[in-house]
N, C-alpha and C positions, 0 to 999 in steps of 0.2 A: 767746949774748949774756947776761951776767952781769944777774939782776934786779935794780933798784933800787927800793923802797919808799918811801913817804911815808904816817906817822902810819899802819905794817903795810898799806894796799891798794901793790901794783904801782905803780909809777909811770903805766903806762901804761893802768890802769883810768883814772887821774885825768885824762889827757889825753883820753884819749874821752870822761870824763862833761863838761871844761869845752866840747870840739867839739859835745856833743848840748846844750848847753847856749846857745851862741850860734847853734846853728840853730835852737834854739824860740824863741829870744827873736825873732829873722825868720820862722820859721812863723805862731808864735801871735798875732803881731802883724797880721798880715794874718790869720788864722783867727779870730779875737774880733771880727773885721769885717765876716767875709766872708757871714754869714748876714744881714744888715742892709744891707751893699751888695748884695747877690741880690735882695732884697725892694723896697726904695728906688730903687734905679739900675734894673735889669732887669725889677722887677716879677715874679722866681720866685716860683711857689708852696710850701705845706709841703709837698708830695708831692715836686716838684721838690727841695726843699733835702735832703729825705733821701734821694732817692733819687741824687743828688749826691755827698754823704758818703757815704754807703754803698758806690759804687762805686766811688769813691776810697780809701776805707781796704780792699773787698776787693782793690783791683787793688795796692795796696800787700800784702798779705799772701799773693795766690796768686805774685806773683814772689817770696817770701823762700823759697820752697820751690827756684825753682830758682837763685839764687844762691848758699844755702847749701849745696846739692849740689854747683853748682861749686867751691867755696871746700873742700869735701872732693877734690876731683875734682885742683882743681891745689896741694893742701897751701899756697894762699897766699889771706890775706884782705883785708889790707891795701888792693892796688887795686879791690876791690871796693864796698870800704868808702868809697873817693874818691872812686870812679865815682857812687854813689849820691849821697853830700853833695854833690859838682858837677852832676849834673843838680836837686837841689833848690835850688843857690843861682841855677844855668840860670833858673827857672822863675819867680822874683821878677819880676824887672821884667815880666812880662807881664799880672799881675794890675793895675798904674796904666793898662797901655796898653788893657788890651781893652775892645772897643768892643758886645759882644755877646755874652750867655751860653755860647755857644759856647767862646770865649777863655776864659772863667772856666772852662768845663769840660777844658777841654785844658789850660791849667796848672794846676789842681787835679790833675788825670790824669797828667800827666809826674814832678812833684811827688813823687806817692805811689808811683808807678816808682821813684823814685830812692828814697824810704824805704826801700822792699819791695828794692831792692838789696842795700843797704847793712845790713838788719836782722840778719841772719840772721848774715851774716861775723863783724858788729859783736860779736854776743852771744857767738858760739863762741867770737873772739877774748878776747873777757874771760875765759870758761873756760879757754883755752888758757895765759895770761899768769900766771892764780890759784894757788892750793894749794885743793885742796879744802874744808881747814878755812875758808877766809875768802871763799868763793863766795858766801855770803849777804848777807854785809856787801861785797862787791864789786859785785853787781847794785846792792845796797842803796844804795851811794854815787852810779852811776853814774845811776841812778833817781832820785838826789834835784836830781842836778847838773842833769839834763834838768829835770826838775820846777820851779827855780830860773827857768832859761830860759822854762818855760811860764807862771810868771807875770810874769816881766819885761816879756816881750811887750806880755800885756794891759796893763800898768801901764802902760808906756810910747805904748800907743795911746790911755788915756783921756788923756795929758799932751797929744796931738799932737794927738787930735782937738778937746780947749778950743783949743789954741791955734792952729790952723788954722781953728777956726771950722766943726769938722764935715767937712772937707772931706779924705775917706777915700784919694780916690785921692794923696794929698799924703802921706796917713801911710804908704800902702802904699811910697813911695819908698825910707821911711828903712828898712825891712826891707831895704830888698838890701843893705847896708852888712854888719852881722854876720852873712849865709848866709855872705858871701867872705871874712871874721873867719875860721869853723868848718872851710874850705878847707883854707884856710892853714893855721890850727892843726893840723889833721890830719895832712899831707903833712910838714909839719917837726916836729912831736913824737912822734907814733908808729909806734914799728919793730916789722916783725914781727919776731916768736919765732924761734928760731933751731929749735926740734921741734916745728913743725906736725905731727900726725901725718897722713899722707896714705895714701887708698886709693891702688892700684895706676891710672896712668891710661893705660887701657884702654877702649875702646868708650866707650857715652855715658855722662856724670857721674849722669844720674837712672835708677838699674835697682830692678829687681823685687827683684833679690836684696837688692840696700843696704836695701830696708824690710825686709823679711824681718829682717836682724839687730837691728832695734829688736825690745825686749822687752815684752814683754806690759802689764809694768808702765807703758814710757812710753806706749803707746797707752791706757791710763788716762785719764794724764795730757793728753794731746790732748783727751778726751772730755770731760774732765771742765773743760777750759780754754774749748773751743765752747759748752757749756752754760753754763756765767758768764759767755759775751760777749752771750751770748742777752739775758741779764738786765739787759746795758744798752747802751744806743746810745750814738750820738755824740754828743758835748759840744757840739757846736751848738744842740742843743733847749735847752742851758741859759739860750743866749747869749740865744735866743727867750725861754724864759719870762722872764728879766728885762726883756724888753721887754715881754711881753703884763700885767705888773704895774705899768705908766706910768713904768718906769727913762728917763731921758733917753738918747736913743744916741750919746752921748759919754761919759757912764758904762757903759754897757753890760758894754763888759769888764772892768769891776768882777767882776765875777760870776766869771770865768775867773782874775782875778789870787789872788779869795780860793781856790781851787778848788786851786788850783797851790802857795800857800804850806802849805796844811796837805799835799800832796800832798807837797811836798819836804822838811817838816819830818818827817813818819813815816816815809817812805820807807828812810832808811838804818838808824832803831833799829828799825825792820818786818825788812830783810835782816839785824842780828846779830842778832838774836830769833829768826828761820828756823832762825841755827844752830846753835840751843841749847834749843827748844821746839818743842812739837806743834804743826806747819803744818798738820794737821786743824782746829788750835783758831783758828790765825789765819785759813783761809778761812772759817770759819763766822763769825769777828769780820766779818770782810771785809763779807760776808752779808747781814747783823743792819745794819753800818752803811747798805749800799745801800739795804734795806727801810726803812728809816729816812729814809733822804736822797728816796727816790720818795714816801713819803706828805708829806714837808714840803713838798716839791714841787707835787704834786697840788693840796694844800690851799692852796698859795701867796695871800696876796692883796694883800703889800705887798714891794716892793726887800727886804727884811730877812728876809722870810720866804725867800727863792730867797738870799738871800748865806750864810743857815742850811743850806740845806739842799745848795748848792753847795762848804758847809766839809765835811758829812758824807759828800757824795760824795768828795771829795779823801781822805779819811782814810782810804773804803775800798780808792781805788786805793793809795795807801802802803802799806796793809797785803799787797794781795795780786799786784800786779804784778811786784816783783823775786821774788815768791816762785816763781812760776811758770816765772820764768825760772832759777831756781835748783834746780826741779823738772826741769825739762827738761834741763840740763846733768848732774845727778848721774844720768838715767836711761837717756842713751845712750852709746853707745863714743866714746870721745873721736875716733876716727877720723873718725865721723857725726856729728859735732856743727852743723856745718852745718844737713845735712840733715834731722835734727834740729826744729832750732829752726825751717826753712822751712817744716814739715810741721805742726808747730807751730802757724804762723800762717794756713797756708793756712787749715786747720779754724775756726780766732777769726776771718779776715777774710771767710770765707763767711757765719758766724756772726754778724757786726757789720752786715755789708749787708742781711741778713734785719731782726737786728734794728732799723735806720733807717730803713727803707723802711714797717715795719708803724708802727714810729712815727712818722712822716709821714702816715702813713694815718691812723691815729686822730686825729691831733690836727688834719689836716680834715676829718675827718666828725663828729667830736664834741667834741674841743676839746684844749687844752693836760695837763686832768687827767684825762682815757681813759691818754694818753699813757705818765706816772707809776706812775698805778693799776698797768697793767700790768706797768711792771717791776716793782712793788714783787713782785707776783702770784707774776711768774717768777723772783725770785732766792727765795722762798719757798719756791718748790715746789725750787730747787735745792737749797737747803739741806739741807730734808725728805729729798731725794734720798741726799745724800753721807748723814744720819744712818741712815737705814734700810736702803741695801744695802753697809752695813758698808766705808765707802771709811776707816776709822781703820784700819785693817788693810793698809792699802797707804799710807798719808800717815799719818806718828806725829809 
């Protein structure tokens, strides 16, 4: 299949950033809510809400491990990639119907299945489609399109919830509309590659041996990717502190929408920057902005101060989320790209549930700024980390 370009990325990066892009706008739409319908409708606790999230973003990250193994295993990503977007767009209507925490946790839970599908294909595919020179700026683009989507969402729940008059389970509707947009798009704009490289398929897609041929170097990068998710939890607690500083909850996802605009405006000069400057200098930017974004946080005491410190958040994910994924592509055989990027996540979605759960925990036993404190704490001491056992020697 002959490549087509648009403004030098693949065509077909562009099709998958606008597909990741109408699925946020029906994720985050219901996700900017969904910590405030927990609270309000069900009466969940903080413990509950993170430990919620947490197990939904790891059961999204331990399946991209074996997705992307299979996506090596039958050299094709594509229906992988649909099967995921189709059980998340599945999973909408069941957030307006449920009648019991339970239903919010089984469609949160299928949900993040279908992510953790779809992750893993999705990413390899981008590397498979690219030239290496413009991997940076291809995660980059694809990272901002999504990013676009994450604050559409909220924007478009604080329009629905004025004008519904608060009334959540209404807004939750109009999310299922653009999940089956992103479907669609998918299925009729992106074709696979014509040289997937594929391992030999033989025995089962997930062996001993396929890790063995990762190199020492990506297993770095794994380590050094779980230690930074350490550093920060889920964007739920954001949705909270806006509330615990008397934000009206029909503004609420104010907070999410500003979070996602700076997120999707760095994002793609964050990936051409990757490919032209020291990614030691941009995760330590990365760093420095989170430290920043946890103590404004912490300190919060007006709406203004959390839309502050929800921009500095954004800024550090731009910086350093296509990077990582642009680290993980250039460090395995293109064969194991999959597998790869599954392994990948499995480590950051282990990672992300630790760290939700402990922040749940503190910010019931002591409050919303334990919470903060701590990340600030723990992206500090990562920082400290990368500078003193010499990781510019492996990240230039």
């Amino acid at each position: 299949m002959k490549q087509r370009f648009i403004r030098g990325i693949p065509a077909g990066v562009w099709a998958l950033g606008f597909c990741s892009m109408f699925m946020d706008i029906s994720s985050e739409l219901i996700h900017s809510l969904l910590p405030i319908y927990l609270t309000t409708v069900f009466g969940a606790s903080m413990v509950t809400i993170g430990f919620i999230e947490g197990i939904a973003e790891g059961t999204a990250a331990i399946t991209k491990v074996f997705s992307g193994a299979l996506s090596d295993y039958l050299g094709k990503r594509k229906f992988l990639v649909v099967l995921g977007y189709g059980l998340g767009a599945l999973t909408k209507p069941v957030f307006p119907l449920a009648t019991s925490l339970w239903w919010v946790f089984a469609a949160r839970f299928v949900d993040r299945v279908g992510k953790g599908i779809r992750g893993a294909p999705r990413d390899a595919l981008v590397a498979d489609i690219t030239p290496p020179e413009l991997r940076g700026a291809a995660y980059g683009l694809r990272q901002s399109l999504d990013s676009v989507g994450a604050f559409t969402g909220p924007l478009l729940a604080v329009v629905l919830m004025v004008w519904l008059v608060d009334d959540i389970r209404a807004a939750f509707w109009v999310a299922v509309v653009p999940a089956f947009i992103a479907v669609t798009l998918l299925i009729v704009a992106v074709r696979e590659p014509d040289s997937v490289p594929r391992r030999p398929g033989q025995g089962s897609p997930i062996t001993l041996a396929a890790a063995k041929r990762l190199r020492s170097r990506y297993w770095q990068i794994v380590l050094l990717g779980a230690v930074f998710t350490l550093a920060r939890f889920s964007e739920a607690f954001l949705v909270l502190r806006a509330q615990s500083v008397g934000l009206g909850i029909a503004y609420v996802p104010v907070v999410m929408v500003i979070m996602n605009v700076v997120y999707a405006a760095a994002a793609y000069p964050a990936g051409i920057a990757s490919d032209r400057i020291s990614r030691r200098a941009l995760l330590l930017a990365g760093l420095a902005l989170l430290v920043l974004a946890d103590l404004v946080l912490a300190s919060a005491t007006t709406p203004w101060h959390v839309f502050t410190g929800a921009a500095l958040w954004g800024l550090h994910m731009g910086l350093t989320q296509g990077l990582f994924a642009k680290l993980v592509a250039d460090t395995a055989p293109a064969e194991l790209r999959g597998t790869a990027f599954g392994i990948f996540n499995v480590a950051s979605g282990v990672a992300l549930l630790l760290a939700s759960v402990i922040a749940g925990a503190l910010w019931g036993a002591i409050g919303p700024a334990a919470t903060f404190i701590a990340g600030a704490v723990f992206a500090s001491v990562t920082a400290l980390g990368i500078v003193i056992y010499g990781a510019r020697r492996r990240i230039t």
